[in-house]
C-alpha positions, 0 to 999 in steps of 0.5 A: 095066536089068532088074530085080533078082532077088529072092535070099533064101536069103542075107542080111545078118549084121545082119539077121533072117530072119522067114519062119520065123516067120509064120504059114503060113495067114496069107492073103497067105502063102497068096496068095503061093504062087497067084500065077504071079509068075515068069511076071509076070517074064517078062513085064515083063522084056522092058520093060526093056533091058540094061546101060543106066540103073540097075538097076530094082526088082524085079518081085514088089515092084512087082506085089506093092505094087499088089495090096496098093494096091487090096486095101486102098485104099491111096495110093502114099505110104501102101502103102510106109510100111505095107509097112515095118511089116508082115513079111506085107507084106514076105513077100508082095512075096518079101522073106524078112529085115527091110527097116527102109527104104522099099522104093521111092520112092513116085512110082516107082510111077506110072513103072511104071504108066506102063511097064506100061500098061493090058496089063501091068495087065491081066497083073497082074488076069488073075493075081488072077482065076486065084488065085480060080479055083484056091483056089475063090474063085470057080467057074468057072461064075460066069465066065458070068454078069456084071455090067458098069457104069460109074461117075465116078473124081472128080479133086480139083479144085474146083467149076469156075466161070468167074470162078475159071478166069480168075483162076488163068490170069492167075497162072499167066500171070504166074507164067511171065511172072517165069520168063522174065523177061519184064515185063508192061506190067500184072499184073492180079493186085490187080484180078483178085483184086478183081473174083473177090470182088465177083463172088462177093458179088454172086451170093450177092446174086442181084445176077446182072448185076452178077456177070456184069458182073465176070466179064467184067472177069475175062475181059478182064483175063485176054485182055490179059495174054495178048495182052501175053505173046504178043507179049513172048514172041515170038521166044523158045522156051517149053519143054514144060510152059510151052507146054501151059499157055499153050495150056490157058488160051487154050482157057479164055480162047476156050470159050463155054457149049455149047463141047465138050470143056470145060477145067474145071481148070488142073492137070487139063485133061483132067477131064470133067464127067459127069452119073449121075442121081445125087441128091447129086450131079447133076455129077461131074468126073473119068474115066469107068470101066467095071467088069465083075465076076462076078454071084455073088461080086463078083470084078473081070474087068475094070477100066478108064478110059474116055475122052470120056465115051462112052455106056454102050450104046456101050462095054458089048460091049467090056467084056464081050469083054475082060473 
């Protein structure tokens, strides 16, 4: 359904309105008023459709908790704890009377990145950027002269290595397997997890042969647990999730050295290997983005993810048009 409307001229008995006692010169206070929110409303109002689902939260909650997300750096976890603290906070998202619980539930936040996408986004920065231009901010002239880069958004995995991407296959493999009570003819599992330790002895040896001797031990534990599922499977129907796993690990079972693109995480297939020239650290795995802020007084134009790890030549007259 729409969102809520937000409606603080009444509240409950048992509640107390602090709007009348903050500070008015507070700056969220002052930011609050330069935002064009119902404008934001209108805009996002049209995602939703009518009487159907339950009510969605209201729009100036949401865009409010993302401002304050990258304001702060905050996680989505972490912004809707502290929003409960905070009466600015709790002002600042149109609330006007204390709220003592959470607002939304964390991971709310990221179906409504999803139901935004990258042009509601972009709404959200557009307003950001015209809030600095009226309260002087930024002048308008400085909207002339930018800056553009690119720079490696990390994902949480670990340092990829072969040995390591078939031993995690052959669990998962045989964690689905249990699922769909399904009995391998062999696990691999006390055998795999051997030859993971041996391998990682020898290499800290410099014993490389012999490394490389147990990592394809690995890789043919790992093809005939797969082999083996396949054919016990056969007949049945994988649901979703299931099938993109078993499709991720034959991609890490069939990749060669020089392959492109490479899978280097199980959880995170998508994640690419991306190389800045930078001392401490010559490889980065994760998202590549583009950043386009204004030379004089820093303020982000424009904010992006960029796919297949493009060269920056190639992506920088898009970035400046957009921005």
């Amino acid at each position: 359904m729409k969102p809520i409307k937000l409606d603080n001229q009444q509240g409950p008995l048992s509640k107390s309105r602090f709007s009348d006692e903050l500070n008015p010169d507070h700056p969220l206070i002052q930011l609050s008023k330069l935002i064009e929110w119902k404008q934001l409303e209108e805009e996002f109002d049209k995602l939703f459709v009518e009487k159907i689902g339950q009510p969605a939260k209201p729009v100036k909650l949401v865009v409010g908790l993302f401002i304050l997300q990258h304001m702060y750096g905050l996680s989505d976890k972490n912004v809707v704890y502290r929003w409960v603290e905070n009466p600015y906070w709790q002002y600042f998202c149109g609330y006007g009377f204390w709220h003592h619980a959470l607002p939304i539930h964390p991971t709310s936040l990221i179906k409504w990145r999803h139901r935004l996408g990258e042009a509601g986004l972009s709404k959200i920065l557009q307003g950001t950027i015209a809030a600095a231009v009226l309260t002087g901010a930024v002048k308008k002239r400085s909207l002339k002269k930018v800056i553009a880069d690119t720079t490696v958004m990390p994902k949480a995995i670990a340092f990829p290595t072969d040995a390591k991407l078939y031993f995690k296959s052959i669990q998962v493999i045989v964690k689905m397997a249990d699922n769909c009570q399904i009995t391998l003819r062999q696990t691999y599992k006390k055998l795999a997890k051997t030859a993971l330790c041996m391998r990682a002895r020898y290499a800290h040896a410099r014993q490389l042969k012999r490394a490389k001797r147990e990592e394809k031990r690995l890789h043919n534990y790992l093809g005939r647990v797969i082999r083996d599922f396949e054919r016990k499977i056969e007949g049945q129907n994988l649901d979703q999730e299931s099938a993109f796993l078993l499709d991720t690990i034959k991609r890490i079972f069939n990749q060669k050295r020089n392959d492109s693109p490479k899978v280097y995480s199980l959880h995170e297939p998508h994640v690419e290997c991306i190389a800045k020239g930078k001392v401490e650290k010559k490889y980065e795995f994760g998202r590549k983005a583009s950043l386009v802020i204004t030379h004089q007084e820093g303020l982000a134009l424009d904010l992006r993810a960029i796919h297949d790890n493009p060269y920056d030549g190639h992506t920088l007259e898009e970035a400046i048009k957009k921005a």
